[in-house]
C-alpha positions as CSV (number, residue, x, y, z in Angstrom):
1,X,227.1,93.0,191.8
2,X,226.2,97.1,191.8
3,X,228.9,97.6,189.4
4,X,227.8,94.2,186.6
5,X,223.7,95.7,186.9
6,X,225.0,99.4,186.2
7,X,226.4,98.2,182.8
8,X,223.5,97.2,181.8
9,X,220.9,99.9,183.6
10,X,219.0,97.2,185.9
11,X,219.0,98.5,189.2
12,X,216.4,95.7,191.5
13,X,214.1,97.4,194.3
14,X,216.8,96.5,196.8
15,X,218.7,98.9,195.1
16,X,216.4,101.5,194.9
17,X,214.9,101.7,198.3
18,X,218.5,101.8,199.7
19,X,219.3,104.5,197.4
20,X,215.8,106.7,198.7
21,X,216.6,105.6,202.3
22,X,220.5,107.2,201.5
23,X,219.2,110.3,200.0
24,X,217.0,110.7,202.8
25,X,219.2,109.9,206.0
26,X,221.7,112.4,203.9
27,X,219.2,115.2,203.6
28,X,218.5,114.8,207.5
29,X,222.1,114.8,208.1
30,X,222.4,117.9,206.4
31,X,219.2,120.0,207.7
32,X,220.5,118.8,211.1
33,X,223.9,120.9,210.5
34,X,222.5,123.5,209.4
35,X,219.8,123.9,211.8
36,X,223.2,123.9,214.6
37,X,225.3,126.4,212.6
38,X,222.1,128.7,212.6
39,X,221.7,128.3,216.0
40,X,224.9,128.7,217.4
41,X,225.0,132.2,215.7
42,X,221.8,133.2,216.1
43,X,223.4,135.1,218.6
44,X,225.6,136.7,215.7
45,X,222.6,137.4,213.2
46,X,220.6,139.2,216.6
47,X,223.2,141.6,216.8
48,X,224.2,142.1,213.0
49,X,220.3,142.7,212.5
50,X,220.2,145.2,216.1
51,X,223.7,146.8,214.2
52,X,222.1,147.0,210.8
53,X,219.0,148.8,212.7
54,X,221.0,150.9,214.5
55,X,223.1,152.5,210.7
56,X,219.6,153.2,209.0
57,X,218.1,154.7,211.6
58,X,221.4,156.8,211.6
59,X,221.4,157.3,207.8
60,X,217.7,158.5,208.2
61,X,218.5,160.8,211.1
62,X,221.5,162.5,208.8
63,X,219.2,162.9,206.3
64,X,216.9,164.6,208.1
65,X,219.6,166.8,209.8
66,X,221.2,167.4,205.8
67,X,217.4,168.9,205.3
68,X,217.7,171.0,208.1
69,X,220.7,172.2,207.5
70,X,220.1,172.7,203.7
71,X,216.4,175.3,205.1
72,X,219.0,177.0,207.9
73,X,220.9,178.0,205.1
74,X,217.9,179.3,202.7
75,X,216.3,181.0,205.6
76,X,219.9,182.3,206.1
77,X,220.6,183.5,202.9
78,X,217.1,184.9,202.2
79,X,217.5,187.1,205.3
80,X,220.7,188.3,204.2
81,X,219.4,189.5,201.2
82,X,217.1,191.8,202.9
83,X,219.7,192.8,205.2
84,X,221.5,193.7,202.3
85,X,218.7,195.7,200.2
């Protein structure tokens, strides 16, 4: 019967409210797995964000040590240079 009214573009009301009510027990079906996978590994996403903290605040901390390596060396050079005079 679907297949004879989608020849000619007729769907009835029947049609359509079992299509919505589809679409709608799909899109629950779907939030419901996802809202699982996220929190089975929400465990997973703690750490990666703990590790993820963890590298800038290293990157931050060799940056600061480059810097103070980078003045050590300026104040080292300058005093050299009187040394030297």
């Amino acid at each position: 019967m679907l297949a004879f009214r989608a020849q000619f573009g007729e769907t009835s009301l029947l049609d359509e409210l079992v299509r919505k009510g589809a679409e709608r027990n799909l899109q629950f079906a779907i939030e419901m797995e996802v809202n699982e996978f996220l929190a089975a590994h929400a465990m997973r996403r703690d750490a990666l964000d703990a590790l993820l903290g963890h590298c800038h605040q290293l990157a931050a901390n060799l940056h600061l040590f480059h810097k103070s390596v980078k003045l050590i060396r300026a104040n080292f050079k300058a005093a050299s240079m009187k040394i030297g005079e």
